[in-house]
DOGUSE-118715 format. One line per 8 residues: number of its first residue (from 1); their letters; for each residue x, y, z of N, C-alpha, C. Coordinates in steps of 0.05 Angstrom, whole numbers, always signed. Layout:
DOGUSE-118715
NUM> a> X Y Z X Y Z X Y Z | ...
***
This chain:
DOGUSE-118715
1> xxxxxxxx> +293 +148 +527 +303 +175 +522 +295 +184 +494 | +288 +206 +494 +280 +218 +471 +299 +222 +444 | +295 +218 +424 +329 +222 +401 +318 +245 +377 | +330 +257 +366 +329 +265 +344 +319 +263 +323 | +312 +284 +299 +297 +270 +277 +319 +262 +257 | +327 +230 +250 +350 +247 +226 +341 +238 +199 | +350 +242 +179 +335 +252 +159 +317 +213 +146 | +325 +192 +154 +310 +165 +148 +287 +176 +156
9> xxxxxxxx> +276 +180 +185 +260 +172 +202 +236 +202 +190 | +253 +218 +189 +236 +255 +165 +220 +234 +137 | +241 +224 +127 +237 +209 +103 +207 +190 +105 | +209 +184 +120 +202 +146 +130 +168 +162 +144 | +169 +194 +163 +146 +200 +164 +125 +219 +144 | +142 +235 +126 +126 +244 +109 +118 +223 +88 | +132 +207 +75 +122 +186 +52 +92 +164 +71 | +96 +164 +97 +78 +142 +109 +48 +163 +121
17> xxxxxxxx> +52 +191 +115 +33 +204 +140 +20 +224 +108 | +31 +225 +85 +30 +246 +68 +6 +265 +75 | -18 +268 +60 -41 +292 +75 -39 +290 +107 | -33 +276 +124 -49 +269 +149 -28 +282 +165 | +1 +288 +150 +28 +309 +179 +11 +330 +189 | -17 +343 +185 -28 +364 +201 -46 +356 +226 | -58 +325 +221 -65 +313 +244 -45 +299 +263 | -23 +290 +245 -3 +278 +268 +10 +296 +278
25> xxxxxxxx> +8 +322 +264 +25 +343 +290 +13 +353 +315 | -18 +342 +301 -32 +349 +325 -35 +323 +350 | -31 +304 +336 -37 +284 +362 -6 +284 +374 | +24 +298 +361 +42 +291 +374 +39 +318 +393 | +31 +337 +384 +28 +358 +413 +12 +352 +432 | -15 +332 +427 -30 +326 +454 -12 +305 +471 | +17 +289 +451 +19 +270 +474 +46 +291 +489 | +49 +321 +488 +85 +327 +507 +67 +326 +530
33> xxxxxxxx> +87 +314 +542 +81 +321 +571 +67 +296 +590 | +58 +275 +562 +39 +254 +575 +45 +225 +574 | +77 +224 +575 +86 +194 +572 +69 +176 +600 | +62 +159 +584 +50 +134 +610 +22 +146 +620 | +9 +166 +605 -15 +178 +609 -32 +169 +581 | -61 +169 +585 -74 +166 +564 -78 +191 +551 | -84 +195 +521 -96 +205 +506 -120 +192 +492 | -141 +215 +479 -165 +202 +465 -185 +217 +452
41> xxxxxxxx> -198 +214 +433 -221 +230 +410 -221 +266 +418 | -230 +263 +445 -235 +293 +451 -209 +315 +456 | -183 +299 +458 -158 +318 +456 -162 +319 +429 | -167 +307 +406 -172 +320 +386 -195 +319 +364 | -214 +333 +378 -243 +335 +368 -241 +348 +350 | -223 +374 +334 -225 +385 +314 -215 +367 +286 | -207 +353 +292 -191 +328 +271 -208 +309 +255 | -210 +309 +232 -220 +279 +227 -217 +263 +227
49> xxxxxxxx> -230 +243 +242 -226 +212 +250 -210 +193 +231 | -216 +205 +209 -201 +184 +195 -171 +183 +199 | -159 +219 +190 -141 +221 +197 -123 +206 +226 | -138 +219 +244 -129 +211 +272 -129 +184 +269 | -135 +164 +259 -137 +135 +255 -104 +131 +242 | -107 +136 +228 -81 +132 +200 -58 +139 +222 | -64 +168 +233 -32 +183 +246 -31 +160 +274 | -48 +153 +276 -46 +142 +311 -34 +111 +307
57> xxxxxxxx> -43 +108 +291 -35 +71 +279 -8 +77 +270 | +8 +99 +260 +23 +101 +251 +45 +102 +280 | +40 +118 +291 +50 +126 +322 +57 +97 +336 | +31 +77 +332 +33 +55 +345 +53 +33 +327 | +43 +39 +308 +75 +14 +292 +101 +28 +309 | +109 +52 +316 +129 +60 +315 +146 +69 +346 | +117 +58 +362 +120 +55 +392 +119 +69 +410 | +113 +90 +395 +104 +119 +405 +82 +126 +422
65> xxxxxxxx> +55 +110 +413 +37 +105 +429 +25 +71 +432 | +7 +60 +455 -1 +38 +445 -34 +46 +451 | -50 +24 +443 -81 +27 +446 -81 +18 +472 | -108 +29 +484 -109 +26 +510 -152 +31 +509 | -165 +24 +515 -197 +15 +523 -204 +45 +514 | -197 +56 +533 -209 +98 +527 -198 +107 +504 | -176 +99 +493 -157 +116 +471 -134 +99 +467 | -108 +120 +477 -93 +108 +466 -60 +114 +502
73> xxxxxxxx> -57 +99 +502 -35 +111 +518 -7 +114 +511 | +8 +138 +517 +31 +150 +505 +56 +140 +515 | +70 +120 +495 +100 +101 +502 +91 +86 +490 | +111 +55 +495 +128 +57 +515 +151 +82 +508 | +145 +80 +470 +176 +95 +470 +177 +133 +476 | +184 +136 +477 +184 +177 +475 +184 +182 +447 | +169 +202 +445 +175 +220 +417 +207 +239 +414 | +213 +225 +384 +236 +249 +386 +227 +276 +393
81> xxxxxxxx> +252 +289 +391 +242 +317 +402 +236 +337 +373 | +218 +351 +376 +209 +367 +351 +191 +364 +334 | +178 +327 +348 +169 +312 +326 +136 +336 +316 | +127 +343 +333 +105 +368 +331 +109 +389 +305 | +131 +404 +321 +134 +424 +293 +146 +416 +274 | +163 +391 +267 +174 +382 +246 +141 +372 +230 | +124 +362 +242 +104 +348 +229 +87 +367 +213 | +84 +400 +231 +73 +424 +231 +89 +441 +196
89> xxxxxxxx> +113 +432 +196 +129 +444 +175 +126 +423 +146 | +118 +396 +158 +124 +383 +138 +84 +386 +116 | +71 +388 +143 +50 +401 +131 +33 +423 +117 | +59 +438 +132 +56 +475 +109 +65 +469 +80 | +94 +462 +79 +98 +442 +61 +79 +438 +38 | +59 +405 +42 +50 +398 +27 +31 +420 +20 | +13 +436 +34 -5 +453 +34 +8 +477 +7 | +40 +489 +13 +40 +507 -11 +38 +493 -39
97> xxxxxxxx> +39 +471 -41 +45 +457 -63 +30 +463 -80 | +27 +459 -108 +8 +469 -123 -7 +443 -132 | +0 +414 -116 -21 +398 -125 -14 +382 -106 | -36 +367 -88 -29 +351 -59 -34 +325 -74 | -30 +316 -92 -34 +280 -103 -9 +274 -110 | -23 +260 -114 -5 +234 -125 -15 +204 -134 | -6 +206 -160 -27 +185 -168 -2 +150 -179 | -10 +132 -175 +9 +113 -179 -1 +83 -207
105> xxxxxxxx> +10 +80 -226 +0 +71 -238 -6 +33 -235 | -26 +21 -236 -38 -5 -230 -43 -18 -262 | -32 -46 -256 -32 -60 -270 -35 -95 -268 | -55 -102 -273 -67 -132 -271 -48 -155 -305 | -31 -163 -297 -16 -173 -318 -26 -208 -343 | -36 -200 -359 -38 -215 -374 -28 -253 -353 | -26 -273 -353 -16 -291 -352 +3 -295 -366 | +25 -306 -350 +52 -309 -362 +60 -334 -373
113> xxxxxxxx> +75 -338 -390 +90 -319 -416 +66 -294 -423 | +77 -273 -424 +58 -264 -441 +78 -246 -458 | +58 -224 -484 +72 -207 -496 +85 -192 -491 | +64 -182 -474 +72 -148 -455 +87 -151 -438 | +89 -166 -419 +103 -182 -401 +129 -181 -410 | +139 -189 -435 +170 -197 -457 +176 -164 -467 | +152 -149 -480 +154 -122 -483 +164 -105 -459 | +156 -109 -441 +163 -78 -429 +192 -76 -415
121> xxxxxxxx> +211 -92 -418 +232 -82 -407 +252 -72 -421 | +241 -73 -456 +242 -53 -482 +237 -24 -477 | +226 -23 -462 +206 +8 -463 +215 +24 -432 | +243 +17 -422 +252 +28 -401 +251 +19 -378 | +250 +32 -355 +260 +25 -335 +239 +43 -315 | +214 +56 -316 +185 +65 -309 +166 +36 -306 | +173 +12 -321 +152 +0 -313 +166 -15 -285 | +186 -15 -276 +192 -26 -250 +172 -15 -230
129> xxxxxxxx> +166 +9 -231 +143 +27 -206 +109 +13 -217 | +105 -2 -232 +78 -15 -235 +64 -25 -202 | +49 -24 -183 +35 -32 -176 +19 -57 -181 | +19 -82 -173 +0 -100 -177 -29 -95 -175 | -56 -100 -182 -77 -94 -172 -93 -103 -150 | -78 -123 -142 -82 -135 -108 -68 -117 -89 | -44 -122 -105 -25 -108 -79 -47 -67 -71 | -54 -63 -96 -72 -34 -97 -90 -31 -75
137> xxxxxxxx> -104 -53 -87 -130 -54 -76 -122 -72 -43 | -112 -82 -32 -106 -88 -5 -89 -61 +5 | -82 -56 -11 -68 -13 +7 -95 +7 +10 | -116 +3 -14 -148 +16 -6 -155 +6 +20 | -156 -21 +19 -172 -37 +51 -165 -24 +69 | -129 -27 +68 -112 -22 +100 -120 +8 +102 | -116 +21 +80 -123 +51 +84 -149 +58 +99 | -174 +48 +87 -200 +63 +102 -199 +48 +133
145> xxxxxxxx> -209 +70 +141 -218 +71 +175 -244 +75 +180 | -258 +94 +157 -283 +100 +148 -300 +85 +144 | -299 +83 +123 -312 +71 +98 -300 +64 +77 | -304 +34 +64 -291 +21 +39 -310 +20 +22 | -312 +33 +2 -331 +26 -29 -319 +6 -54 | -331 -5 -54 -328 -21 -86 -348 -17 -108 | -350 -6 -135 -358 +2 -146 -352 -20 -173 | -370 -44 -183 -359 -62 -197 -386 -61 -217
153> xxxxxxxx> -385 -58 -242 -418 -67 -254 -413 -99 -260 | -392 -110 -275 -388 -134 -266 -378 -154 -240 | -391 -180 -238 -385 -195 -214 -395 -220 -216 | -372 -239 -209 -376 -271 -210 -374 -284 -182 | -373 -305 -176 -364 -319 -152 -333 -312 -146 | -319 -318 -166 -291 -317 -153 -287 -279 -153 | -296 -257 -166 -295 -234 -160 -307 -221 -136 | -329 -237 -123 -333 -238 -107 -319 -250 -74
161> xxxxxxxx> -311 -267 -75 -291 -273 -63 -274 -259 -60 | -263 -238 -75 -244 -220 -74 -251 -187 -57 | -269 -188 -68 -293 -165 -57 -292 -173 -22 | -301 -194 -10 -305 -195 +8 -280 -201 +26 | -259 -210 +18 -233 -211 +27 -223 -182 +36 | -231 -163 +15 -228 -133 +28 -232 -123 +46 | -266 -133 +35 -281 -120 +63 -275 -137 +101 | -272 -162 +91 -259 -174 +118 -233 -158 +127
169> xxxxxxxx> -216 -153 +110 -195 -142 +114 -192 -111 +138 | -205 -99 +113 -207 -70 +126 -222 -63 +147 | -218 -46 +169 -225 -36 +193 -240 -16 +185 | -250 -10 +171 -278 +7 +150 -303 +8 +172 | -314 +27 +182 -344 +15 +187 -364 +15 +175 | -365 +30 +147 -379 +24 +130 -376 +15 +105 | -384 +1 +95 -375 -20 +76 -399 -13 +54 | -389 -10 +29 -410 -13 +6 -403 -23 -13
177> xxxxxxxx> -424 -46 -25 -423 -60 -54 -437 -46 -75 | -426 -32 -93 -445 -19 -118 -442 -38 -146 | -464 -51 -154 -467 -62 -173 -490 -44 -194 | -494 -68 -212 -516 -55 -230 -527 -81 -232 | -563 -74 -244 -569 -102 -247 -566 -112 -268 | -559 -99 -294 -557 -116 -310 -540 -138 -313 | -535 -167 -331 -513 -189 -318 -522 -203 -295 | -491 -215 -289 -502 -232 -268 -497 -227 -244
185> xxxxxxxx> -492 -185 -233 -481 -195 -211 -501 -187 -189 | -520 -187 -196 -541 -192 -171 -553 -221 -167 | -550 -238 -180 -555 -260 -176 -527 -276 -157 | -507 -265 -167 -482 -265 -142 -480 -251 -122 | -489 -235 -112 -493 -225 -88 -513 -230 -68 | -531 -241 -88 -560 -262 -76 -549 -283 -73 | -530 -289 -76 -518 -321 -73 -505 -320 -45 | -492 -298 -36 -469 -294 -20 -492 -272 +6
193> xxxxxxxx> -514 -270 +5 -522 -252 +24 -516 -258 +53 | -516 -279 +60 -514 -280 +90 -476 -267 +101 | -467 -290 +80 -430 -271 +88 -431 -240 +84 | -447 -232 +68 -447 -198 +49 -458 -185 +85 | -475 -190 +97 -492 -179 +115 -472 -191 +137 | -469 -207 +151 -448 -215 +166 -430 -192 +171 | -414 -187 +149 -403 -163 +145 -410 -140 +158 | -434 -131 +141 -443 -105 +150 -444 -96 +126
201> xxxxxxxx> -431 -102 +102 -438 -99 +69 -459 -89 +68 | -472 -63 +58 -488 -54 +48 -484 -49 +11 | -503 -71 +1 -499 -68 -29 -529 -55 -43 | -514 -35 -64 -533 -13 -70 -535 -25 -116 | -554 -17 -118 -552 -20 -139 -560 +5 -154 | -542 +8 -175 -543 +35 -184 -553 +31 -225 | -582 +37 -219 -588 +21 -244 -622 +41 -236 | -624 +65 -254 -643 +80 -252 -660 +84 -278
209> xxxxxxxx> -680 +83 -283 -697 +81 -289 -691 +114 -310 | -691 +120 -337 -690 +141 -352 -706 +142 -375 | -700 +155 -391 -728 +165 -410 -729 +145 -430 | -703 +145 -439 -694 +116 -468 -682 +98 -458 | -682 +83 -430 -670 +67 -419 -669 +63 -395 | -645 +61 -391 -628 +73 -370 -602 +83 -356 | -601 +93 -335 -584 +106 -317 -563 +92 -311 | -539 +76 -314 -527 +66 -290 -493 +70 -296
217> xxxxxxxx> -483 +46 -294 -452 +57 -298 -434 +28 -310 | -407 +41 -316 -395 +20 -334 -358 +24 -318 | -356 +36 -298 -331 +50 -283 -332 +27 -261 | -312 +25 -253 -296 +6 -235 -283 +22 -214 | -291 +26 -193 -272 +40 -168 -276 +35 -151 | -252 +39 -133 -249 +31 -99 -243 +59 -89 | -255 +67 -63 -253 +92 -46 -245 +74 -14 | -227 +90 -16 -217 +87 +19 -228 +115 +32
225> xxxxxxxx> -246 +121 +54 -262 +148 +68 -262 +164 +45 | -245 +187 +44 -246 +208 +20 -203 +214 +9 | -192 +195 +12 -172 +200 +12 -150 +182 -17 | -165 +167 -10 -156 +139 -33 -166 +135 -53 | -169 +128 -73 -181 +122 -100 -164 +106 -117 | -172 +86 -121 -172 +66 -151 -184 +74 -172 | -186 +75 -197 -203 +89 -217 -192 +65 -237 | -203 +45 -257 -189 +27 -268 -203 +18 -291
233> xxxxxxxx> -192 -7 -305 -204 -21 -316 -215 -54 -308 | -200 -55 -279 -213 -86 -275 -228 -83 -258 | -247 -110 -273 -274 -109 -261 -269 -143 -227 | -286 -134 -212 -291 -156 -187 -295 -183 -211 | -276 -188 -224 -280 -215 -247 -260 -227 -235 | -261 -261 -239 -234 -271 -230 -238 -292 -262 | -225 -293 -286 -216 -311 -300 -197 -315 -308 | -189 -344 -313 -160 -346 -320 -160 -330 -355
241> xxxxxxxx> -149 -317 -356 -162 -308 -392 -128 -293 -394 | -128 -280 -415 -98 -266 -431 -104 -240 -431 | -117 -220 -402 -131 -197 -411 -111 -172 -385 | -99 -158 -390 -84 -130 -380 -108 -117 -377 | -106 -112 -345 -116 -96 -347 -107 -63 -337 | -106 -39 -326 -90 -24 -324 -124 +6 -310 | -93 +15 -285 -113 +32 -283 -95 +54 -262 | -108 +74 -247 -94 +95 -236 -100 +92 -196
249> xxxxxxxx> -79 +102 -177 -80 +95 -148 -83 +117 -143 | -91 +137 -135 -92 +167 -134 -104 +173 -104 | -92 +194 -89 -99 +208 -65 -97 +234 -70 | -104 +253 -43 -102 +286 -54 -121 +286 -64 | -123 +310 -80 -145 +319 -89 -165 +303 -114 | -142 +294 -131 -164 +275 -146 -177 +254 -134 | -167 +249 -113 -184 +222 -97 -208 +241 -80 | -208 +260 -70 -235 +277 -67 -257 +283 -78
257> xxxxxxxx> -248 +282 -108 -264 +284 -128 -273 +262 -142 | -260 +228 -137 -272 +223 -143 -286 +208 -120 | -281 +219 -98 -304 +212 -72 -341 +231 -69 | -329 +244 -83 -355 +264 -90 -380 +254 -113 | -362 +235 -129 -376 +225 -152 -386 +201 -132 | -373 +185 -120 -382 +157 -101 -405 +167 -81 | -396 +193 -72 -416 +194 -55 -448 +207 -68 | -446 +217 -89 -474 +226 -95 -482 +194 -115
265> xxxxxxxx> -467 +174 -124 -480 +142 -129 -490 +136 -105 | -479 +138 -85 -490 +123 -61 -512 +138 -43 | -516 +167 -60 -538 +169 -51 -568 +172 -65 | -561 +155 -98 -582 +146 -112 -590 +117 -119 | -575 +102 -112 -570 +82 -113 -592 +69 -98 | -605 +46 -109 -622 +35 -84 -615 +11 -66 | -622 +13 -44 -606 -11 -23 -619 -31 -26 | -604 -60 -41 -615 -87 -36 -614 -104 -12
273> xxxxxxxx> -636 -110 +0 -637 -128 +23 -627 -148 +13 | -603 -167 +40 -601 -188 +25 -613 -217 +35 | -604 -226 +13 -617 -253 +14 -605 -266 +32 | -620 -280 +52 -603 -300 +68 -619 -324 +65 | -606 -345 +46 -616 -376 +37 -611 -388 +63 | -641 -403 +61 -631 -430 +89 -644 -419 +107 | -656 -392 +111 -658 -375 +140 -686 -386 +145 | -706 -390 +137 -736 -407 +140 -740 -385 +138
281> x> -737 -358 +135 -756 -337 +131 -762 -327 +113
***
């Protein structure tokens, strides 16, 4: 039987669906009418996939729909009633707003004892909302449906390892490694080619050729499709060392922009074949 919206479950879908209540209002209007019936892509061809990914996984934690070969089939549970135009309202909503982000602050913590660590519970009661930079960067993975970028000029073995734990992670279908060549992290990615390609890893190197030098970059970021953004200071490094690092989680519009900057790297960037050691070829 169908129930009501009351205000947890309002709560619990705008904080989990934020930009995407204009696609979930749309996939909850394709399912009235179609309990124990399938839905799929072409009930909502006007939508972006990504979205429809996020809202539909969302539906399915919540039992509303499950996956099914063609799409998706509608139950076991029923949608409360309204859930459409409540989703419809909650998306006018975000739309009048005068800014659709939201950005969350990330922080990689010195090794403990540390200073800062002893400092900050001096300095209020804001650093409780800190983000870990794992915990960040595994909410990028789960987030893309798309495409996952990593954007690292540094990279070691154990940063690597980390890199690729992502990419195993995330349901991404396209995957990109952006390094630079200077350092050592093309000689680590040449180390790791067969797992990198396994994958489906496409690693680009962004290291161009200019008048007094060159072109490349010294920025650290993760893109989930066009929605998510990391923007930081830690690099794909793994050492035990005494080093904070700190950086910003941002969706909405600043994560558009800086998907605009990712996507014109990735489309100067040159693609490294990789190395696969051992292969006799």
């Amino acid at each position: 039987m169908a129930t009501s919206i009351g205000a947890d479950l309002a709560r619990s879908l705008v904080v989990a669906l934020g930009s995407d209540c204009a696609t979930a209002a749309a996939v909850a209007r394709a399912m009235i009418g179609r309990h124990g019936r399938s839905i799929d892509f072409y009930n909502l061809r006007d939508r972006p996939i990504g979205a429809i990914q996020r809202a539909t996984n969302d539906f399915v934690a919540r039992g509303w729909l499950s996956r099914s070969d063609v799409g998706w089939l509608v139950g076991p549970d029923h949608l409360p009633f309204e859930l459409a135009s409540f989703l419809e309202g909650a998306a006018a909503m975000r739309a009048a707003m005068p800014d659709d982000g939201r950005a969350t602050a990330v922080v990689t913590m010195p090794l403990s004892p540390s200073a800062i660590g002893a400092a900050l519970p001096a300095t209020g009661l804001a650093h409780v909302a800190l983000v870990s930079t794992t915990e960040a960067f595994e909410r990028l993975a789960d987030a893309a449906t798309n495409s996952l970028t990593i954007m690292t000029p540094f990279l070691n073995d154990d940063g690597l390892a980390i890199a690729l734990g992502l990419f195993r992670r995330t349901r991404a279908t396209r995957k990109h490694l952006v390094i630079r060549r200077s350092g050592g992290a093309r000689a680590t990615v040449d180390r790791a080619g067969k797992e990198l390609a396994d994958l489906g890893v496409e690693v680009l190197d962004y290291t161009l050729q200019a008048a007094d030098g060159y072109e490349t970059f010294h920025a650290k970021v993760l893109l989930a499709d066009q929605d998510l953004a990391y923007v930081g200071s830690a690099n794909m490094t793994a050492f035990a060392r005494h080093s904070m690092e700190i950086g910003i989680l941002a969706d909405g519009r600043a994560a558009r922009v800086v998907a605009s900057i990712v996507k014109g790297v990735e489309r100067i960037a040159r693609r490294l074949a990789p190395v696969i050691v051992g292969s006799g070829t």
